[in-house]
C-alpha positions in Angstrom: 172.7 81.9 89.6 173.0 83.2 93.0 172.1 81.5 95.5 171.0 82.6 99.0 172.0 81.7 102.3 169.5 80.4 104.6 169.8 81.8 107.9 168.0 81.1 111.4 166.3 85.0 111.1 165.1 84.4 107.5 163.8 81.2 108.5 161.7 83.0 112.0 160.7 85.9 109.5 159.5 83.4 107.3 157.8 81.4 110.2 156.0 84.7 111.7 154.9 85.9 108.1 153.3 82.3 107.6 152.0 82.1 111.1 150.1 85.7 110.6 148.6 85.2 107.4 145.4 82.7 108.8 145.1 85.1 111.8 143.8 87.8 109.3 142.1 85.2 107.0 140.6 84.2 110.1 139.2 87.4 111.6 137.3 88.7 108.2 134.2 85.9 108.1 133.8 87.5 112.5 133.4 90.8 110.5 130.9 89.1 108.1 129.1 87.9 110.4 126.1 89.5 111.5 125.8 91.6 114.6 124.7 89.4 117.6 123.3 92.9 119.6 120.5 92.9 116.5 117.1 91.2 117.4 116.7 88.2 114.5 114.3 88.8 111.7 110.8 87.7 112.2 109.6 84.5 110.1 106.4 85.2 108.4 105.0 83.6 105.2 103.0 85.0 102.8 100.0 85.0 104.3 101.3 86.9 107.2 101.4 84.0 109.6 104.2 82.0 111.5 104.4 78.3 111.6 106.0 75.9 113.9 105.6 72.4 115.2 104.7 71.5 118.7 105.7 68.2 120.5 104.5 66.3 123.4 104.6 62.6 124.7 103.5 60.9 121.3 101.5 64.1 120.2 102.4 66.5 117.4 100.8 70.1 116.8 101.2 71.9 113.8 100.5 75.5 115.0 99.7 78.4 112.6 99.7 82.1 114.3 98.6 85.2 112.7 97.0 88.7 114.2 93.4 88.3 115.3 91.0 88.7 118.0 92.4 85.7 119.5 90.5 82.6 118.4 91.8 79.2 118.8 91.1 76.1 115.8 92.1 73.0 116.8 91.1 70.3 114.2 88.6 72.4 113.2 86.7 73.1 116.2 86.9 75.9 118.5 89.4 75.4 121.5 86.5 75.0 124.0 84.9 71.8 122.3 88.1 70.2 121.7 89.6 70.8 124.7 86.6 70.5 127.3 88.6 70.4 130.6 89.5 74.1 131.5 92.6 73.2 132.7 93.7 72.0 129.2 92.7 75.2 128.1 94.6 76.7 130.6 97.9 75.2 129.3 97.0 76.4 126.0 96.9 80.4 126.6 99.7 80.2 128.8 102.6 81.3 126.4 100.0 84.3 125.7 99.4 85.2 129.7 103.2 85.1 129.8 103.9 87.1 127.3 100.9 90.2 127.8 99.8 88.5 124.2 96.4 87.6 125.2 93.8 88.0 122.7 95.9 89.4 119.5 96.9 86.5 118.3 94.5 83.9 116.2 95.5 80.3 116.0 94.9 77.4 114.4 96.3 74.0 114.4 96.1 70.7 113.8 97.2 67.6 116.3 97.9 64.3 116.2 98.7 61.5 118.3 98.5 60.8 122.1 96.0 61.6 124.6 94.4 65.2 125.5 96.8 66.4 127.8 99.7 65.5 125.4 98.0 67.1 122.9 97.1 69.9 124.9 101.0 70.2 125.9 102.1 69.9 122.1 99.9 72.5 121.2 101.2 74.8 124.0 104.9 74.1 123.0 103.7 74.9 119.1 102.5 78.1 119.8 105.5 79.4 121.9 108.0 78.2 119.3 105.6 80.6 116.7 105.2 83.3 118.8 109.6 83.4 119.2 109.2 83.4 115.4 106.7 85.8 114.7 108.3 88.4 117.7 111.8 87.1 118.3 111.8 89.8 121.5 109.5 86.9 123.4 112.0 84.5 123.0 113.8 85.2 126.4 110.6 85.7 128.2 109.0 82.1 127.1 112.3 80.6 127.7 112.3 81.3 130.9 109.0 80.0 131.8 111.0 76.9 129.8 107.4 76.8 127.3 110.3 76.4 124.3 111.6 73.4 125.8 110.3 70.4 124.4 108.9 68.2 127.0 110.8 64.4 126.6 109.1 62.5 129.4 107.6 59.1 127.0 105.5 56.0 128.4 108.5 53.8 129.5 108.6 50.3 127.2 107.2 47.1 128.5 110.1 44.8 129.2 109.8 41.5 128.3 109.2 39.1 132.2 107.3 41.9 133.5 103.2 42.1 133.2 104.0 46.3 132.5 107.0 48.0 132.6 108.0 47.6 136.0 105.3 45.8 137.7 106.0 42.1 137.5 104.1 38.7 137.7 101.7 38.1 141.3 103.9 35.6 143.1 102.2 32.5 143.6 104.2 30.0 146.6 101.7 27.2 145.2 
């Protein structure tokens, strides 16, 4: 049996041969990976529509979009019954004026929850989180206008010793 010497250069070979084998493990999954310059694929079911969820205050939209001459279903009625006040209907067809999407898309959703201008709200963030998934080109131009931000201003809690949440008790001297 021979036996070899260990010297201080075997050892550093040793030590740079160990220290460059994850480097290479570590750069093939970045080559995997897939190329950040490509656009991401839309999402579309079978039916040829995109689906996402909208949120606002205590109100949640569940927004279906699909090609169409541009008619809006909210709990099956037509946007203009449901939402009476035209500024509510205003906030709707804002991700479509933003986007030069006006009319070509149909919708229909359903809400729950909350008051009209929260649904109103959760509806408008449902349909810009469909539209980035049906045309994931829109996405910068909705998130600039911040409609893919979900909105997290609640109705502060009552705390106890208070008559609401802030206001407290009329002082009485006598």
């Amino acid at each position: 049996m021979a036996e070899e010497t260990v010297t201080l250069e075997n050892l550093k070979d040793a030590m740079e041969g160990a220290a460059a084998a994850p480097e290479v493990a570590a750069e093939e999954p970045v080559e995997a990976a897939a190329d950040p310059s490509l656009p991401p694929e839309p999402k579309i079911d079978e039916h040829g529509r995109s689906y996402a969820t909208g949120k606002r205050k205590d109100a949640v939209a569940r927004v279906w979009i699909k090609p169409g001459p541009g008619t809006i279903i909210v709990n099956g009625r037509e946007v203009e019954r449901y939402f009476a006040r035209p500024v509510l209907r205003m906030l709707i067809n804002q991700p479509f004026d933003v986007s030069d999407r006006s009319g070509q898309y149909d919708v229909i959703c359903t809400v729950k929850g909350g008051g009209l201008s929260g649904q109103a709200g959760a509806v408008r963030h449902g349909i810009s989180k469909a539209l980035t998934l049906y045309e994931p080109t829109l996405r910068p131009v909705l998130k600039k206008e911040g409609f893919l931000t979900r909105d997290s201003r609640v109705v502060e809690r009552k705390k106890y010793g208070r008559r609401k949440a802030r206001r407290s008790f009329q002082f009485s001297k006598r």
